[in-house]
N, C-alpha and C positions, 0 to 999 in steps of 0.2 A: 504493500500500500504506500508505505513511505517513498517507496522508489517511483512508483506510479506520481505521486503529488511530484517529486524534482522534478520530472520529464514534462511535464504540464506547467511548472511554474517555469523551468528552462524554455518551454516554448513559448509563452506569452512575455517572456519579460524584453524582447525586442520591439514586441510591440506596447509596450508601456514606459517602454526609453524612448521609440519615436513620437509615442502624445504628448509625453512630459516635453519635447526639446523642441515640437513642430512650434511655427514652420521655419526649415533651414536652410531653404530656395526660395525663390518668388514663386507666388500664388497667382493662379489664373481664374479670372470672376466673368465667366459668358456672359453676354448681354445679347437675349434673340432679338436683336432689333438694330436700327443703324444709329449712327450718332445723332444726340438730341429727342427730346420726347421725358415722359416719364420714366421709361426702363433704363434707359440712361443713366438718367439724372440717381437711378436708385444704386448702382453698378459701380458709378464715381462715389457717391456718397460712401458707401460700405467700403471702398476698398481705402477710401483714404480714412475711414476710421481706422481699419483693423491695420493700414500698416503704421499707424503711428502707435496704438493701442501694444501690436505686438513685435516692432522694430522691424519689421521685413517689408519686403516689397508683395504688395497686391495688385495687380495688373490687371485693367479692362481689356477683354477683347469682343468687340461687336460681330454678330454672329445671326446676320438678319434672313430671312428667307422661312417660306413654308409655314407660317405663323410662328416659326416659335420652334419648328420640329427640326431643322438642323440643329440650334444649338441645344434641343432638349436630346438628341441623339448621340452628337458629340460628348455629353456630361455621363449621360447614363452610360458607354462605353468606356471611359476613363475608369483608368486604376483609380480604387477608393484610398488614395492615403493623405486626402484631405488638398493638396495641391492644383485640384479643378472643380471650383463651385461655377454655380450658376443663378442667375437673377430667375429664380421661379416664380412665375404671375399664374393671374386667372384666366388667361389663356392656355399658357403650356400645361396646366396642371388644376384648369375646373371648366372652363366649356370648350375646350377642343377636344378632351379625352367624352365629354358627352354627347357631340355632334359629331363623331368621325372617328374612322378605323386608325389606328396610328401603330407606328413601329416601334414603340417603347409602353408601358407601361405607368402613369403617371405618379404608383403607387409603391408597386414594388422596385420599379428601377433605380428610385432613388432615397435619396436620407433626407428628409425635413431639418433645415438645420435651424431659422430664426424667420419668424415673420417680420415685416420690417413695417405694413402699414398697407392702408389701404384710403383710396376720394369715392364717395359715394356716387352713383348716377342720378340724374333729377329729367322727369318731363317736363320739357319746354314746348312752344307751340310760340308761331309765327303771333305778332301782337295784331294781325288784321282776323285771325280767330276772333270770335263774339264770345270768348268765353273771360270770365274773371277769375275762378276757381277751379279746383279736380272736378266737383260734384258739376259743376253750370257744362262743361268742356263733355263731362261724361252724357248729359244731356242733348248738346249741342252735333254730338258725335253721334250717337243713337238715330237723332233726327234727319241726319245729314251725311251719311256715309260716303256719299260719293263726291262730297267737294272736299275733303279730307285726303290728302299724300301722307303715307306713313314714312320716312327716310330711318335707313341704319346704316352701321360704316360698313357693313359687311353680313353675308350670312353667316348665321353659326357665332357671331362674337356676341360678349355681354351687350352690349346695347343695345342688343339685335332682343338676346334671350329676358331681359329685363322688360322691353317692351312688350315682347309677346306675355309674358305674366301679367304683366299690369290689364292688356287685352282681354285676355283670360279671364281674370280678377273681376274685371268692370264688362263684362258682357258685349265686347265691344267684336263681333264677331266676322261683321263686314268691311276690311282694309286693305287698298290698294296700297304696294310697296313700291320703293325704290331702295333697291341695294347699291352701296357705293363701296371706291377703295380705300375708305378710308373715314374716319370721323370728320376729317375737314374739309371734304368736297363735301358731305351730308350739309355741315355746317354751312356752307358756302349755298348752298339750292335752299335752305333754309330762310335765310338772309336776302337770296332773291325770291324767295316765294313761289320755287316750284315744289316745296313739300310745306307742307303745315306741321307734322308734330314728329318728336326727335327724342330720344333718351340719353343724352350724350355723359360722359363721365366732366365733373365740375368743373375742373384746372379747365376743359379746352370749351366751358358754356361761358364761365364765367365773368370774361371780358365784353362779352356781347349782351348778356343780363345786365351786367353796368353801365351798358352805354344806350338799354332800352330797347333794343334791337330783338331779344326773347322774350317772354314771358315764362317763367319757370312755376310752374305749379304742386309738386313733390318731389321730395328726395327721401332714397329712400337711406336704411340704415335704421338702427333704433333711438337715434335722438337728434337734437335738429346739431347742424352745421355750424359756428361758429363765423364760418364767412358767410352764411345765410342765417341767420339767427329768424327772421323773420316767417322761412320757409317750414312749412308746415311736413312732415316726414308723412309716409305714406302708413305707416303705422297708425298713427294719433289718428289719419283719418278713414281709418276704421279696416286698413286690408293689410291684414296681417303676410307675415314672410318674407317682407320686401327689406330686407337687411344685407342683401347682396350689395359686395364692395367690387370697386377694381381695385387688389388686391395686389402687395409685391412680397417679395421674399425671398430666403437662400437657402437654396438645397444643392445637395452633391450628388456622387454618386451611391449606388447603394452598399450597405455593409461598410460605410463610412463609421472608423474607428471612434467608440461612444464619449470616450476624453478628448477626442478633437472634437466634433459635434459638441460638448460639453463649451469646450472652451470659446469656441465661433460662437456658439450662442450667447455665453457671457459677455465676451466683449461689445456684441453687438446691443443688447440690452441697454448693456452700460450706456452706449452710445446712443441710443436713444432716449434716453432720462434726459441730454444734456440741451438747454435751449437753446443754444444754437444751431444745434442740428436740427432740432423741430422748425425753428425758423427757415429753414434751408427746405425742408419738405414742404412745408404752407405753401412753397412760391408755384407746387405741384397740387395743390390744395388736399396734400397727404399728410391722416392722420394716423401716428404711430401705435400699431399694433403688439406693442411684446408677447412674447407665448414662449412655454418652454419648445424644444423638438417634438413634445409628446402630444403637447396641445396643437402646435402647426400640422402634426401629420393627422391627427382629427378632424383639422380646420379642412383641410387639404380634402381628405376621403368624404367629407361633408359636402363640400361644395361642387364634388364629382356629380354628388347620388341627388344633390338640389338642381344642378340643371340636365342631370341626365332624365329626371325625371320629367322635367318641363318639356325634354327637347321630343321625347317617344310622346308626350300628351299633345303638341303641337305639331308632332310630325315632322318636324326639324334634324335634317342627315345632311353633312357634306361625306359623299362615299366617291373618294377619287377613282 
C-alpha cells in the first residue's frame, strides 16, 4: 500500500510543481473575433490584468471567423496546461451550440475558468412607432402586423433568440424579418426606417437612445441598468425568464489543471472588484459577473439548455 501511495504521489507531484510555478512562458488568450468590439475589449482587458497580476506575458490573439468556431476549435484542441485560454461568450458556448451542429463540444471540451461579465439586451423600436410603452407596442403590434419589420444581426445569435422569446412571451405571432450581418447594418435600416423593432445588446443601442433616434422599451436581466435606470426590465413587467445577458468569459481547454483554473480565476476576481477596471467595462456597458469555475460551468450548461430550448420551440436551426 505504502508503495502504491509513493508511485501516485511520484506521479502527481510534476504536476503540482507546474500549478504552483505557472505561468513560465507567455500565455495565449483567443479572441473569436477581429480587433475592436466587445470580445476584444474583454481579451485586452484580462490579459493585461493577469500579466501584471502574475508577472508574465499574456498575449491576444484575434481568431475571427465561423462565429466563434475556429477559435472555439483551436482552444478545445490545445494541450490543457493552462498556456491557451480563450474569450468564451454566449455565442461560442450558449446559442451557437443550441442553433447548430458544431465540431466541438461547448461543455465537455473545455474548463470554465472565470466569468468576466455580461450588457443586457433591450427592445427598441423606431420613434415613428405609435407606441409609448411594452404593453401600448404589444397592442399596436397585434393590431398591425404587417406594417411592422422585425431586424436581427443575424440568425441563430442572441438578439435574434431574445427576440423571438419576447415574441413568444407576448403573442406576437405574425412577423416579417430581416436578417442582417451584423448588429450595425440592423442598426443602421433601423435608423433609416426600413425595420421598426430591434433587440440589440446596450453598449451598441445606447448612443442612438441618447441622441433620440430609439425608443427603448425593456431590458431584460433581473434589475434595471444603471445607464438606464429609468428602463423598466422585462421582468417587473410581468414576463418572466428574460434574464439572458451577452455574456463574456475564460475558458480553456479541457482537463485544465484544477490549481491553475484555481489560480486564473482568483486573479481574475481580484481584478474585477477593482474600479477601475469596472470603469473600463461600463465604456462596453459590461457589468461584472464573478462566479467561481463551478458556478461558470452551471452558468454555461444553463444557458445551452435556455436557448436550446427556445430554438426547437421556435424552430430555429442553422444546419451547414
Amino acid at each position: 500500500m505504502s508503495r502504491l501511495l509513493a508511485i501516485l504521489f511520484t506521479a502527481l507531484l510534476p504536476l503540482a510543481t507546474a500549478a504552483q510555478s505557472y505561468p513560465m512562458k507567455p500565455v495565449k488568450i483567443i479572441v473569436p473575433a477581429q480587433p475592436g468590439g466587445g470580445l476584444d475589449l474583454i481579451g485586452r482587458t484580462v490579459a493585461d490584468q493577469l500579466s501584471r497580476a502574475l508577472d508574465q506575458s499574456f498575449i491576444v490573439e484575434n481568431s475571427g471567423g465561423g462565429g466563434g468556431l475556429i477559435a472555439a476549435m483551436s482552444t478545445s484542441r490545445a494541450a490543457p496546461d493552462g498556456y491557451t485560454l480563450m474569450v468564451g461568450y454566449v455565442g461560442t458556448h450558449g446559442t451557437n451550440p443550441a442553433v447548430r451542429k458544431l465540431p466541438y463540444d461547448a461543455i465537455r471540451d473545455f474548463t470554465p475558468i472565470a466569468m468576466v461579465g455580461g450588457t443586457p439586451n433591450l427592445l427598441v423600436i423606431a420613434p415613428a412607432v405609435p407606441a409609448a410603452d411594452l404593453q401600448s407596442f404589444i397592442d399596436y403590434a397585434k393590431k398591425n402586423p404587417k406594417k411592422l419589420n422585425y431586424g436581427t444581426g443575424g440568425i441563430g445569435l442572441l438578439n435574434h433568440l431574445a427576440l423571438e422569446q419576447f415574441r413568444a412571451a407576448a403573442g406576437l405571432e405574425e412577423a416579417v424579418y430581416a436578417h442582417y450581418r451584423g448588429i450595425g447594418p440592423a442598426i443602421a435600416d433601423l435608423l433609416g426606417g426600413q425595420i421598426q423593432v430591434l433587440m440589440p445588446g446596450l453598449a451598441a443601442a445606447l448612443p442612438h437612445i441618447r441622441a433620440g433616434k430609439l425608443e427603448p422599451l425593456a431590458i431584460t436581466g433581473l434589475q434595471r441598468h444603471p445607464l438606464q435606470p429609468d428602463l423598466p426590465t422585462f421582468e417587473e413587467l410581468g414576463y418572466k425568464g428574460f434574464d439572458g445577458v451577452q455574456w463574456y468569459g475564460i475558458v480553456g481547454p479541457a482537463k485544465l489543471p484544477a490549481e491553475i483554473t484555481r489560480r486564473l480565476n482568483g486573479e481574475i476576481n481580484k481584478a474585477l472588484r477593482s474600479p477601475a477596471l469596472q470603469q473600463r467595462l461600463s465604456g462596453e456597458a459590461i457589468e461584472p459577473m464573478p462566479m467561481t469555475p463551478g458556478q461558470f460551468g452551471q452558468f454555461i450548461q444553463a444557458d445551452i439548455a435556455r436557448w436550446s430550448a427556445l430554438a426547437r420551440e421556435r424552430n430555429i436551426r442553422l444546419d451547414d
